[in-house]
N, C-alpha and C positions, 0 to 999 in steps of 0.2 A: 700821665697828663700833669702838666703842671698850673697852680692859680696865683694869680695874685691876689693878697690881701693888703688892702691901703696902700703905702706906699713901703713897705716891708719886702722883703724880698722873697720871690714867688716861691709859693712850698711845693712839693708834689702830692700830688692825689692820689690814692691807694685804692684799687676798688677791688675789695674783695666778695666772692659769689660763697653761696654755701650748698651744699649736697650735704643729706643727713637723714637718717631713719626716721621714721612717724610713729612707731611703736615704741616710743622712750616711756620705762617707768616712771612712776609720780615719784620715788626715792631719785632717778637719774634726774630729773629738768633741774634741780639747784648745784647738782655736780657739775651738769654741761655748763649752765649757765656761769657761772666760777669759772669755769677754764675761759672761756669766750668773753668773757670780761675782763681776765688776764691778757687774753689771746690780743685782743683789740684797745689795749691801755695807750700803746702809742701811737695811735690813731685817733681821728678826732678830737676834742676841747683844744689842746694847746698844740698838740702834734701835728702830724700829717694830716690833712681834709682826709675821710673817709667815707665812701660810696658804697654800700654793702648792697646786694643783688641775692634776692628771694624770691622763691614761689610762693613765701607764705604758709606753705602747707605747714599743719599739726604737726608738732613735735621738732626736730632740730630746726626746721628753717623757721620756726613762729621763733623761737628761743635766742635765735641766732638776728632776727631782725628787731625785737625787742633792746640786746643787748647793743644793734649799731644804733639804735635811736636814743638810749641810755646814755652811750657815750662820745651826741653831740652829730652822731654822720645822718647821712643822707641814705634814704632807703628807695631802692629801687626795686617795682615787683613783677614779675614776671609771670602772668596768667598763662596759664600751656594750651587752654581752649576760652570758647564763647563760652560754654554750656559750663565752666569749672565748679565757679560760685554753687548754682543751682545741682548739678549731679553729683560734686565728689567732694565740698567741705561736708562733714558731717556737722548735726545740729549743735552740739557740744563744743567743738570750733567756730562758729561762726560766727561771735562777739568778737573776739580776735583777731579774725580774720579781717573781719570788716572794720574793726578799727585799724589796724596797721596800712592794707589799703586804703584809706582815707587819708595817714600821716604818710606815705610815701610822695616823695617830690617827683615818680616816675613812674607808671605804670605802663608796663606794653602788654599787651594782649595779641597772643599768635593766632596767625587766621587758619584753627583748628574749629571746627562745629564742634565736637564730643572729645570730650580726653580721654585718649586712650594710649596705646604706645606709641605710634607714630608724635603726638601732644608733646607726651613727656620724653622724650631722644629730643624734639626741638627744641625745650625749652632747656634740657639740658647742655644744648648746643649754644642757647644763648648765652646762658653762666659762664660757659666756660671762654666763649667769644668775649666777654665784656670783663673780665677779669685780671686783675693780678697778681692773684693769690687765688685757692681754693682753702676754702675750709672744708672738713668731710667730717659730719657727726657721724663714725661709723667704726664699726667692732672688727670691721676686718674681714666680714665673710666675702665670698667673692660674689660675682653676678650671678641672678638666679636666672640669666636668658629672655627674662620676660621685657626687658629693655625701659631705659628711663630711671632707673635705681639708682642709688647710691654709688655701688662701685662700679657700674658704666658711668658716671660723670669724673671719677676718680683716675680713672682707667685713659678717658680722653682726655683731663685735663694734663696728666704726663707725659701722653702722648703728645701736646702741642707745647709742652714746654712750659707749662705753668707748673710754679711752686704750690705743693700741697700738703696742710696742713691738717693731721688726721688729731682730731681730738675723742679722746672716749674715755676719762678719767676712771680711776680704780674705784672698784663698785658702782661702775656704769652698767645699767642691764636694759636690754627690750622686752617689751608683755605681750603676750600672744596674741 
């Protein structure tokens, strides 16, 4: 998509989605976050407008949407159900949470009652729909089957021809 700004000549918009693990160590969140503020340096402030596309959820996509609002983009969030907020943030996420939801200039909400795998394949489905880039917080393991993961969003988004950018910096680890 391209925009204009004043009478400058129109930039293009870059809207990148993220897929990324929940289980990031408290040592990994300022590794990832380092690379993804690398990652996203020419995008936003002076660069290209940048549209970054989360669910939110603890661990790479909180990290991941902290850093496009740090560097000036537009945060779009992606609920997978009604019931997300209330059933599946834990209490120790939900400051976060609900702050980033409040700063996001986009929020859709999929007409899911309960998250569960059907929830999360859609909302995976939207990322990767709304996208031009993928970012992937993730180590490499493959799908565990259970659908809605990390390397199912990774998986589809090469499938449709979107460029995917796998970040997991050295002494990146996940906690049980």
């Amino acid at each position: 998509m391209t925009t204009a700004v004043g009478n400058q000549v129109p930039r293009r918009q870059t809207t990148i989605a993220v897929t990324g693990h929940l289980d990031l160590t408290e040592a990994t969140v300022p590794l990832v976050r380092a690379a993804l503020d690398g990652l996203l340096k020419p995008y936003g402030g002076d660069g290209d407008p940048l549209v970054g596309v989360s669910c939110i959820a603890k661990g790479a996509d909180t990290v991941f949407a902290e850093a496009v609002l740090a560097a000036g983009g537009r945060l779009v969030v992606v609920v997978p159900s009604r019931d997300y907020r209330r059933s599946t943030v834990e209490p120790e996420h939900g400051g976060s949470y609900d702050r980033l939801l409040a700063a996001a200039a986009e929020v859709v909400v999929l007409p899911y009652e309960t998250a569960e795998r059907e929830a999360y394949e859609a909302a995976n489905s939207v990322l990767v729909q709304r996208a031009d880039r993928l970012v992937a917080v993730w180590d490499g393991a493959p799908p565990t089957g259970k659908g809605g993961g990390t390397a199912d969003a990774v998986l589809a988004a090469r499938a449709a021809g979107i460029p995917v950018d796998v970040v997991w910096p050295e002494g990146a680890a996940r906690g049980g």
